[in-house]
Short mmCIF file of the C-alpha atoms (twelve columns), coordinates in Angstrom:
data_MODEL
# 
_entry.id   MODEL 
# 
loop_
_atom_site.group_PDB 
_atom_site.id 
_atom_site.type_symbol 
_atom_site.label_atom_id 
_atom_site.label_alt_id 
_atom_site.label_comp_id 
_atom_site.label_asym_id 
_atom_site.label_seq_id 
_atom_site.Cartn_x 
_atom_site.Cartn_y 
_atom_site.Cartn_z 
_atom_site.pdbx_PDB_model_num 
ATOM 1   C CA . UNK A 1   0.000  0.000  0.000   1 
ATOM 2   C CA . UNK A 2   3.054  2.741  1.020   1 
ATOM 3   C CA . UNK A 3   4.557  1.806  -2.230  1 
ATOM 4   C CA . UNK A 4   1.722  2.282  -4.284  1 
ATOM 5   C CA . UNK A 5   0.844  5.719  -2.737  1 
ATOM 6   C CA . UNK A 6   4.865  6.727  -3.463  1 
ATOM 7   C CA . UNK A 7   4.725  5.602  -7.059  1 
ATOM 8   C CA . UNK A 8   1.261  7.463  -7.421  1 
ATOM 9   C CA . UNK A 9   2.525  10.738 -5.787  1 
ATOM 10  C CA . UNK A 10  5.272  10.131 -8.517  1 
ATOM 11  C CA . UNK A 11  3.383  10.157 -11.130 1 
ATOM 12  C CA . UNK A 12  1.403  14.080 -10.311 1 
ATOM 13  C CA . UNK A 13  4.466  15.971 -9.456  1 
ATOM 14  C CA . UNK A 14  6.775  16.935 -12.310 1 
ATOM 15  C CA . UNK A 15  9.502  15.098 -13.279 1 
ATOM 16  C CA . UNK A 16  11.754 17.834 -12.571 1 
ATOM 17  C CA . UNK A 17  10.616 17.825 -8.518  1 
ATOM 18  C CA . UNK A 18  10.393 13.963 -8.366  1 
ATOM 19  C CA . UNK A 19  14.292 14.012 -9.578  1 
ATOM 20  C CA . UNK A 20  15.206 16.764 -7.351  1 
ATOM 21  C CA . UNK A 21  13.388 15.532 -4.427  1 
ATOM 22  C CA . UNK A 22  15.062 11.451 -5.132  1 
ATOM 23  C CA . UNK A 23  18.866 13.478 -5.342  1 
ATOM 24  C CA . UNK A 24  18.355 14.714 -1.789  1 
ATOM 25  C CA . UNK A 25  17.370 11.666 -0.343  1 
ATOM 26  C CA . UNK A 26  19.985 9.723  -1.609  1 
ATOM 27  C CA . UNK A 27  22.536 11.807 -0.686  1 
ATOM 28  C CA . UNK A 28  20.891 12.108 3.038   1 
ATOM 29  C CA . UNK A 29  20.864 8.186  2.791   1 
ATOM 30  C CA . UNK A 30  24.527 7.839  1.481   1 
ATOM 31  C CA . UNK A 31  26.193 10.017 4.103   1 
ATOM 32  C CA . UNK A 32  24.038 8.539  7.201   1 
ATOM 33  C CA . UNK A 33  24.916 4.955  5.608   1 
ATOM 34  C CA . UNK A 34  28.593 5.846  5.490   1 
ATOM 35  C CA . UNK A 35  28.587 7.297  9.068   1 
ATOM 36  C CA . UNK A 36  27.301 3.685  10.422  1 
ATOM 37  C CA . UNK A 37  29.412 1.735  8.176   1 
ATOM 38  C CA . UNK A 38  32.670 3.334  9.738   1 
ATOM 39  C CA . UNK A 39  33.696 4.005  5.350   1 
ATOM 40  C CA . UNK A 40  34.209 7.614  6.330   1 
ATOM 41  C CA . UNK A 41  36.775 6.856  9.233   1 
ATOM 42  C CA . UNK A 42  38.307 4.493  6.799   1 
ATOM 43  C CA . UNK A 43  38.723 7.379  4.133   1 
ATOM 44  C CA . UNK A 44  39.815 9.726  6.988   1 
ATOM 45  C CA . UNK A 45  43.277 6.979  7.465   1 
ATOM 46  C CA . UNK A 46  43.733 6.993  3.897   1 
ATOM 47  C CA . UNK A 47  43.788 10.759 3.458   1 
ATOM 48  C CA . UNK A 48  45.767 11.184 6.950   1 
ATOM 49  C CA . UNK A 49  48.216 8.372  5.219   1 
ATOM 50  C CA . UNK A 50  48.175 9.161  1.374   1 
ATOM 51  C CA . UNK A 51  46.866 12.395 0.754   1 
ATOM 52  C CA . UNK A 52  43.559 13.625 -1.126  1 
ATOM 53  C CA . UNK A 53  45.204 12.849 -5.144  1 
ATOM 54  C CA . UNK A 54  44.099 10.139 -7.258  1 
ATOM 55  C CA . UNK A 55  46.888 7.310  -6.623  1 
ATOM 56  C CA . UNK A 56  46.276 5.773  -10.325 1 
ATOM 57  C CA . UNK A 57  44.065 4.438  -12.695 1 
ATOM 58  C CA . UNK A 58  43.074 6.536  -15.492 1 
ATOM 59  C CA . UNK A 59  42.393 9.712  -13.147 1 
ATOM 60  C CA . UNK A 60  45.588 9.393  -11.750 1 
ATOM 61  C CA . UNK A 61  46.216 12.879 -10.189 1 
ATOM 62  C CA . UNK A 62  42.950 14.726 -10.020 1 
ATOM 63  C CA . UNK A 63  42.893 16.501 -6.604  1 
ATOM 64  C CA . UNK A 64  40.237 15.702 -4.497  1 
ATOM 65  C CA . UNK A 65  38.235 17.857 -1.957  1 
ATOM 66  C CA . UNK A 66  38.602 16.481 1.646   1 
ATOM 67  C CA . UNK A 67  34.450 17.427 2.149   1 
ATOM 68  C CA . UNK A 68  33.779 16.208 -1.148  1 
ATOM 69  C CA . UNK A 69  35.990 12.773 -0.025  1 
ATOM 70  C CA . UNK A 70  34.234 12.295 2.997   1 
ATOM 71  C CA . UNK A 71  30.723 12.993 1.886   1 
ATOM 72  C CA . UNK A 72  30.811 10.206 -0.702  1 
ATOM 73  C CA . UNK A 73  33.213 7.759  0.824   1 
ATOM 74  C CA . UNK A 74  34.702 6.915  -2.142  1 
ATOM 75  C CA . UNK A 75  37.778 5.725  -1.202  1 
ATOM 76  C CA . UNK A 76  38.279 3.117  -3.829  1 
ATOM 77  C CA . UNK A 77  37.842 6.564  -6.158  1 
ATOM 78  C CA . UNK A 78  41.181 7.973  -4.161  1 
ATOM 79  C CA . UNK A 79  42.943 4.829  -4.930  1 
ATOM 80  C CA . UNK A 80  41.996 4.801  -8.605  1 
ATOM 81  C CA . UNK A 81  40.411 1.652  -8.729  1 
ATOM 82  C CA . UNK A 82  36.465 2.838  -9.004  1 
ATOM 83  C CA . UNK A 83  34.514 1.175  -11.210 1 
ATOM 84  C CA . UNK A 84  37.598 -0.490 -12.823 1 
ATOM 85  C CA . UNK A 85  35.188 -2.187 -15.342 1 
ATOM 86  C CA . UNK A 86  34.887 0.810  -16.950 1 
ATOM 87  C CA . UNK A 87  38.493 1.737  -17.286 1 
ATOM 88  C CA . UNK A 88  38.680 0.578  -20.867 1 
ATOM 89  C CA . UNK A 89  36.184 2.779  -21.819 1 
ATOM 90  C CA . UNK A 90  37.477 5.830  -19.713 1 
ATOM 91  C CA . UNK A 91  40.875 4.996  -20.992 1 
ATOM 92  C CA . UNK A 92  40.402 5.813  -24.728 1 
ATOM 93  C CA . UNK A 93  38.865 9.158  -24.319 1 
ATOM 94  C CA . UNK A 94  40.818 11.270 -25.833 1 
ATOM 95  C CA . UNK A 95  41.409 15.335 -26.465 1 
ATOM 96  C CA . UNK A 96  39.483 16.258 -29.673 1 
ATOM 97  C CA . UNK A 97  37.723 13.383 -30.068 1 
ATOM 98  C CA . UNK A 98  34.010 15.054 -28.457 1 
ATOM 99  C CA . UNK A 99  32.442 18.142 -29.166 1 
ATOM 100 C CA . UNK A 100 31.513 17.559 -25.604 1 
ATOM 101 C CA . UNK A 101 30.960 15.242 -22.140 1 
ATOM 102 C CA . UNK A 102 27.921 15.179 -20.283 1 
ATOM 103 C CA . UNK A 103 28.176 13.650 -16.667 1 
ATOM 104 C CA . UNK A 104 24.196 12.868 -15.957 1 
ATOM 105 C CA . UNK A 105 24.309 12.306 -11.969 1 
ATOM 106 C CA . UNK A 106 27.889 13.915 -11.462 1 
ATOM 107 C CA . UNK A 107 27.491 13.818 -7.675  1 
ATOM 108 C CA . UNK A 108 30.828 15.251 -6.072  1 
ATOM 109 C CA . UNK A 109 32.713 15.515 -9.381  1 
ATOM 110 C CA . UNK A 110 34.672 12.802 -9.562  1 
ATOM 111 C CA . UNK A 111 33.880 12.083 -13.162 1 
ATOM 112 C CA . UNK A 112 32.753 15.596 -14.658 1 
ATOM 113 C CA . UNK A 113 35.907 16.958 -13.361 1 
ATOM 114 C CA . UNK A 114 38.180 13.574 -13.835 1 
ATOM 115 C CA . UNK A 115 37.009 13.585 -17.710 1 
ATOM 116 C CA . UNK A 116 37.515 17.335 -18.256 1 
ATOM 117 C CA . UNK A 117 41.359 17.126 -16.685 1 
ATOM 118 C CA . UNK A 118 41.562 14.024 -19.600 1 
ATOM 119 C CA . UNK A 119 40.388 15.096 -22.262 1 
ATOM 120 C CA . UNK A 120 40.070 19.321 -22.185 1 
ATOM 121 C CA . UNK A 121 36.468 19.234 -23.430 1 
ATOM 122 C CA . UNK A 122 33.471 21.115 -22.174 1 
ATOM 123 C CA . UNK A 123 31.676 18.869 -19.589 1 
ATOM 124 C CA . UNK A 124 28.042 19.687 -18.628 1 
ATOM 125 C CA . UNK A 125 27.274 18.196 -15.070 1 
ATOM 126 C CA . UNK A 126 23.671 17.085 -14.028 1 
ATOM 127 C CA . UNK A 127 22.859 16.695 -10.246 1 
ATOM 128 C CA . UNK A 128 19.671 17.690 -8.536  1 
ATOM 129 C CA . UNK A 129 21.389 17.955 -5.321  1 
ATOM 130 C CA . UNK A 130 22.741 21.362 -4.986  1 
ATOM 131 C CA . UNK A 131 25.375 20.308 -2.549  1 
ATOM 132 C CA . UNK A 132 26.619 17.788 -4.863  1 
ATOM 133 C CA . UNK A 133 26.636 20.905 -7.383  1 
ATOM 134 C CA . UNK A 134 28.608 23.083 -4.943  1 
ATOM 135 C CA . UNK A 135 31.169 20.363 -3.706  1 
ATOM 136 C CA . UNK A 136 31.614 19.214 -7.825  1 
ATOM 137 C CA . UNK A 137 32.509 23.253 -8.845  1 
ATOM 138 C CA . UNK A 138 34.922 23.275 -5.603  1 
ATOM 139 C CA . UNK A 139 36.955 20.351 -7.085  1 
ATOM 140 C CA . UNK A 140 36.792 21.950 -10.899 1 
ATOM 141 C CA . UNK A 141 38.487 25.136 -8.994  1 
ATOM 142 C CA . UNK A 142 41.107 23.231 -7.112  1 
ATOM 143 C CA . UNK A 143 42.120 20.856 -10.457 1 
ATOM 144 C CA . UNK A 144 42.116 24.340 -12.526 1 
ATOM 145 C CA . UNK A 145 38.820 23.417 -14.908 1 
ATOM 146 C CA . UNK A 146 36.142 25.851 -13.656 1 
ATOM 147 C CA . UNK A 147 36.572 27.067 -17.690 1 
ATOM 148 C CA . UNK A 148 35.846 24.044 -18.668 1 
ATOM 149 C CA . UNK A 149 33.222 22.133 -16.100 1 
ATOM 150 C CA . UNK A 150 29.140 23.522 -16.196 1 
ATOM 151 C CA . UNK A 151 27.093 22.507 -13.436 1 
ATOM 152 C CA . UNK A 152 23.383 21.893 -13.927 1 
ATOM 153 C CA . UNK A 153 20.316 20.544 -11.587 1 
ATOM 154 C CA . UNK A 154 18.540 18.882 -13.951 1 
ATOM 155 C CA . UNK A 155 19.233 16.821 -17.501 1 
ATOM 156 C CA . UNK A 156 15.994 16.713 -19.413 1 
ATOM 157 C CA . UNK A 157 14.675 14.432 -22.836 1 
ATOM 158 C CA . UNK A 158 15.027 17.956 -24.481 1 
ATOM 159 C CA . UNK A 159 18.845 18.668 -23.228 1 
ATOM 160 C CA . UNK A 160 19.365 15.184 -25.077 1 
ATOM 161 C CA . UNK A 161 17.228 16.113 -28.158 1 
ATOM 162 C CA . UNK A 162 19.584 18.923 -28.426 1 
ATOM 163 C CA . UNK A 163 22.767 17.229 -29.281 1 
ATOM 164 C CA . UNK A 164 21.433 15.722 -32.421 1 
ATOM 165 C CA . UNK A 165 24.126 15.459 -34.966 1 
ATOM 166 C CA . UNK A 166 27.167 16.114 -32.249 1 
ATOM 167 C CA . UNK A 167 30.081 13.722 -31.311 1 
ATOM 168 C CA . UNK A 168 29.332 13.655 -27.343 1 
ATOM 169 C CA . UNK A 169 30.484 11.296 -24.894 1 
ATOM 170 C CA . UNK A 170 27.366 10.429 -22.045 1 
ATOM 171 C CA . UNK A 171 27.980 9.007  -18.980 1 
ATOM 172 C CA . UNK A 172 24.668 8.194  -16.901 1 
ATOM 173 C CA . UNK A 173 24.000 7.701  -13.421 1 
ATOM 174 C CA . UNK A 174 20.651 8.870  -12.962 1 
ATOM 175 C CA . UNK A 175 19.384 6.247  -10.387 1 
ATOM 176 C CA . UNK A 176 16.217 4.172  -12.091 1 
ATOM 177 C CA . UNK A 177 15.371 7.495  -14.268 1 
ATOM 178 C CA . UNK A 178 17.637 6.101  -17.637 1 
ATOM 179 C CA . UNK A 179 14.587 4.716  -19.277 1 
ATOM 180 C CA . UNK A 180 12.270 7.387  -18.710 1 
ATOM 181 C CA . UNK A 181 15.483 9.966  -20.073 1 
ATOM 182 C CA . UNK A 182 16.917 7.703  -22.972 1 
ATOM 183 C CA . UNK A 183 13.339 7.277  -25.019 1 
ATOM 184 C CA . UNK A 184 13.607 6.118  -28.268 1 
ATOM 185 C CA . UNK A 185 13.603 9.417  -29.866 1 
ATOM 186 C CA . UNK A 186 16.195 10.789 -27.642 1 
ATOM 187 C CA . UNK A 187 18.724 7.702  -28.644 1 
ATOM 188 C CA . UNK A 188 17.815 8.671  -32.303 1 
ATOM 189 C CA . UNK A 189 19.427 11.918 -31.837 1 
ATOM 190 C CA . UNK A 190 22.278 10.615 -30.025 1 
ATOM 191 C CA . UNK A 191 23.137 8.369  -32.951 1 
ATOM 192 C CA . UNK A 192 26.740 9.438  -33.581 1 
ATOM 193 C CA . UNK A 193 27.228 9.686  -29.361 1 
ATOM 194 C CA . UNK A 194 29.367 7.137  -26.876 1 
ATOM 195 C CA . UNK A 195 27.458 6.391  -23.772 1 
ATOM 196 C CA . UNK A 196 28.218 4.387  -20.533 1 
ATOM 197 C CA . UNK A 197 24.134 4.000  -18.858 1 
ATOM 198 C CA . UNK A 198 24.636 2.979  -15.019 1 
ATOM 199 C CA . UNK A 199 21.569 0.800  -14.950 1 
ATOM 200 C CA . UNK A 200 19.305 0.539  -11.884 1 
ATOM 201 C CA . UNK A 201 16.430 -1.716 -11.166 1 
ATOM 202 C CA . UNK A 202 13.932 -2.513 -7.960  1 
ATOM 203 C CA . UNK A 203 14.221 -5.767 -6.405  1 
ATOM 204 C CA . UNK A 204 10.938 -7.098 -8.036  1 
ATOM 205 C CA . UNK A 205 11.748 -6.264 -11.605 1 
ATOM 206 C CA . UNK A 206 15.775 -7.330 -11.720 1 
ATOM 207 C CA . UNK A 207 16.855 -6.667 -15.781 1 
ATOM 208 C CA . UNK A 208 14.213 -4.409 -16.707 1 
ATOM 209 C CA . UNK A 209 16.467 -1.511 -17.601 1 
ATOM 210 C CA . UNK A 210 18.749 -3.557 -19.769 1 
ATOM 211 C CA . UNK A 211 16.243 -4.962 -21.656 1 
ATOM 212 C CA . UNK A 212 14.724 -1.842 -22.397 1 
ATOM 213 C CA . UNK A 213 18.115 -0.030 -23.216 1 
ATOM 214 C CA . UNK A 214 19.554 -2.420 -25.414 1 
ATOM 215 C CA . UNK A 215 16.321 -2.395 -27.459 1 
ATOM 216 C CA . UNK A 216 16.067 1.298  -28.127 1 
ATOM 217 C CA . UNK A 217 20.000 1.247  -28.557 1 
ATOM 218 C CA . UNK A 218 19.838 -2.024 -31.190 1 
ATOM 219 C CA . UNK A 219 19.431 0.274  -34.227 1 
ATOM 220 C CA . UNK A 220 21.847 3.285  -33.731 1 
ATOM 221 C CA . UNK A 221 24.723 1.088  -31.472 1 
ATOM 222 C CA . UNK A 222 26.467 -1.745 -30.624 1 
ATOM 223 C CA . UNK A 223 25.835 -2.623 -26.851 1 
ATOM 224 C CA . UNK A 224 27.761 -4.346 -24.274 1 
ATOM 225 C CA . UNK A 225 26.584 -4.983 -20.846 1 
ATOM 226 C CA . UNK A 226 29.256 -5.162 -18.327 1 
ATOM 227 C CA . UNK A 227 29.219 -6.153 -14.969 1 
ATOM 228 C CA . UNK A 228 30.914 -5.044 -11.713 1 
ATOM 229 C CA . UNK A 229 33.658 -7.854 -10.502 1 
ATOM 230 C CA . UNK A 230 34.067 -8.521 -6.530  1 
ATOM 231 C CA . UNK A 231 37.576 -6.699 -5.585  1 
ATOM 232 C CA . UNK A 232 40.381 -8.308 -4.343  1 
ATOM 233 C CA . UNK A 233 43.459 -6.860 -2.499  1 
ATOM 234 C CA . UNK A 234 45.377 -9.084 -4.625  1 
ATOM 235 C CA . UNK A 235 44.588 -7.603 -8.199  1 
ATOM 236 C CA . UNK A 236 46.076 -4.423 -7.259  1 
ATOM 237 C CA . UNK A 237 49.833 -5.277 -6.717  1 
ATOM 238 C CA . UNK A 238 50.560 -1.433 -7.460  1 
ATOM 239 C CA . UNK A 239 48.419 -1.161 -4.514  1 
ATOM 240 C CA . UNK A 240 51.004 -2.867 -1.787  1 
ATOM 241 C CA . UNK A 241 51.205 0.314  0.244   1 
ATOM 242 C CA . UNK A 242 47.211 -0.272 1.782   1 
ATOM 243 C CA . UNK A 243 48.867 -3.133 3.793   1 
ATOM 244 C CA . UNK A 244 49.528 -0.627 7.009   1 
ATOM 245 C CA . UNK A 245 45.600 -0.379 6.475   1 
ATOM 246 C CA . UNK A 246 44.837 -4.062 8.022   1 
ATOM 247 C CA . UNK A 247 41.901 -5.141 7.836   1 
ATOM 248 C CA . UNK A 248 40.166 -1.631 6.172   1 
ATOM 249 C CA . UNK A 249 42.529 -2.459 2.822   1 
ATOM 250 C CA . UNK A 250 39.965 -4.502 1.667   1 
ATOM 251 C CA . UNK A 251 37.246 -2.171 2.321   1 
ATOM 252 C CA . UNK A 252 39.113 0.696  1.161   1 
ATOM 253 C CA . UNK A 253 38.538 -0.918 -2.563  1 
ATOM 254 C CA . UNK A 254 35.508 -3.388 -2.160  1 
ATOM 255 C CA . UNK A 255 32.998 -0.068 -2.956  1 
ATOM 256 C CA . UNK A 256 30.565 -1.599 -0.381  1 
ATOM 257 C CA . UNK A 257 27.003 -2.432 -2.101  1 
ATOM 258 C CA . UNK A 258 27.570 -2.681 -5.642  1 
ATOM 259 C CA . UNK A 259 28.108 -6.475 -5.760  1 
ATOM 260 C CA . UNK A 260 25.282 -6.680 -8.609  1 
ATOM 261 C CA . UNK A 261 25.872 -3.563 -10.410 1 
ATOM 262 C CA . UNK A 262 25.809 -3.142 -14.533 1 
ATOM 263 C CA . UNK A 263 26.237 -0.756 -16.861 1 
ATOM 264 C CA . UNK A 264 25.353 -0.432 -20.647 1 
ATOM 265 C CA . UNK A 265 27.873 0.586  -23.075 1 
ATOM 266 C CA . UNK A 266 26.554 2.313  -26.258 1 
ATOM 267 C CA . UNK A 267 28.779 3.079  -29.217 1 
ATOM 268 C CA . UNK A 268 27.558 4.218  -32.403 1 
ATOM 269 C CA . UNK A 269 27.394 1.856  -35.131 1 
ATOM 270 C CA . UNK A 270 30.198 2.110  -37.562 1 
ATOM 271 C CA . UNK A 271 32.659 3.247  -35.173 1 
ATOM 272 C CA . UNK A 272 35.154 1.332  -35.060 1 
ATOM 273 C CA . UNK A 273 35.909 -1.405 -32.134 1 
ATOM 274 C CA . UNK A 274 38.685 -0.046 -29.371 1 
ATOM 275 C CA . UNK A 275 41.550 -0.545 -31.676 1 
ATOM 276 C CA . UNK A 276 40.056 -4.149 -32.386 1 
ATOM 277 C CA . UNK A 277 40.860 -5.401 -29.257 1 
ATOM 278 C CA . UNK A 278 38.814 -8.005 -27.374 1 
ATOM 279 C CA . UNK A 279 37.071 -6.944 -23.927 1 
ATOM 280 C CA . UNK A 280 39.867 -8.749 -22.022 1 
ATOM 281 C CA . UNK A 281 42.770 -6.820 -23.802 1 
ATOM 282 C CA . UNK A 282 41.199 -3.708 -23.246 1 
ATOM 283 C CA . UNK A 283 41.268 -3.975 -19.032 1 
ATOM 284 C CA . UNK A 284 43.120 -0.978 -17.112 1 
ATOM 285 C CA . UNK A 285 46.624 -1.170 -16.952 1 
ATOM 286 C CA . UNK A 286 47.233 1.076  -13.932 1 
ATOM 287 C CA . UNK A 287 49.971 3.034  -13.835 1 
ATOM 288 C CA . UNK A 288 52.424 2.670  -10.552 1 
ATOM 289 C CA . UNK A 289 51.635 4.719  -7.691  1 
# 
């Protein structure tokens, strides 16, 4: 009965206030979750032991802000290994090759500002939150990119509609609202863009998302579906130096509750493959800390 009241209280408000409303809770619920977990004393030792500058991976010195650290508690972002599956990806982004980068769900900054320092393109950040705004322009002024990084509170079907016929790069992390944003007309228009969707569904309805994706993507792309790996202290050997961390190494890069996490890789049709390499080739090489 609650959940059918939410989802119809959903449905009358505008989209606009249901996203804004859903990027305040989360964060609320992210930094109260963190608190209890002990993951922001955990990222207090590694800052206190290492600094606040990416150790490696393909962001591999963009300065992070020490509120901006211990809001999100993304630790395994300070060590470089976040979301390693999608290093490959991340990887071959290269200057010139966009017209520009959206960052849909840009949170702290870690990507939108991470992408801009790569590549030197224009990068439009989404976030209804406005601290996650504030604390993602903070880190664009310490990594010298204010120039280059927009912030924004909301990403609409007509922002999308409005790239028609540009080379962007789209990375999505909208939380459950990629099929209502990526309609079939709106992946029309981004025919000639690369996108990485961050795919979220509820508990009742598990692969809903990708099967809607991929079937709106099937004409314009070529999709892969990848899928986050369980970490192991042991596939970072560059990262030897957590050992002094004990028992909170393994925490430091196990990015606590996204054991059954996917995300959708789009890339237009015609483009070619990542220099013709096979999935397996194309996993981060990280570069020594």
């Amino acid at each position: 009965m609650k959940a059918s009241v939410k989802r119809r209280i959903k449905e009358l408000l505008p989209l606009r206030l249901v996203v804004f409303l859903s990027g305040v809770r989360w964060w609320r619920f992210v930094e109260r979750a963190h608190a209890q977990s002990g993951m922001r004393d955990v990222c207090t030792r590694l800052m206190s032991l290492y600094g606040a500058t990416v150790l490696c991976g393909p962001f591999k010195g963009l300065k992070l802000t020490t509120e901006g650290l211990l809001t999100a508690c993304n630790s395994a972002g300070l060590l470089g290994t976040y979301e390693k599956e999608l290093h490959p990806w991340i990887q071959e982004l290269r200057p010139g090759k966009f017209d520009r980068i959206l960052d849909i769900g840009a949170a702290e900054g870690y990507y939108a500002v991470g992408l801009a320092l790569r590549t030197g393109a224009r990068v439009d950040a989404y976030d209804p939150a406005p601290r996650a705004l504030r604390l993602c322009r903070s880190m664009a002024k310490l990594n010298g990119v204010s120039s280059l990084v927009r912030t924004h509170s909301f990403c609409s079907q007509r922002t999308l509609l409005g790239l028609s016929g540009q080379r962007c790069f789209i990375l999505s992390d909208c939380e459950g609202f990629e099929t209502s944003l990526f309609t079939d007309e709106v992946v029309r228009a981004l025919r000639n863009c690369d996108l990485i969707v961050e795919l979220h569904d509820g508990p009742a309805r598990p692969g809903t998302a990708r099967r809607i994706l991929e079937a709106r993507f099937a004409a314009t792309h070529r999709v892969d579906l990848v899928k986050f790996k369980p970490r192991h202290l042991g596939d970072f050997p560059q990262l030897a130096c957590l050992e002094q961390l004990g028992a909170d190494a393994q925490r430091a890069i196990s990015e606590e509750g996204r054991w059954d996490q996917e995300w959708l890789i789009a890339t237009p049709l015609g483009a070619p493959a990542a220099a013709g390499r096979s999935l397996k080739d194309r996993m981060p090489q990280f570069s020594p800390v």
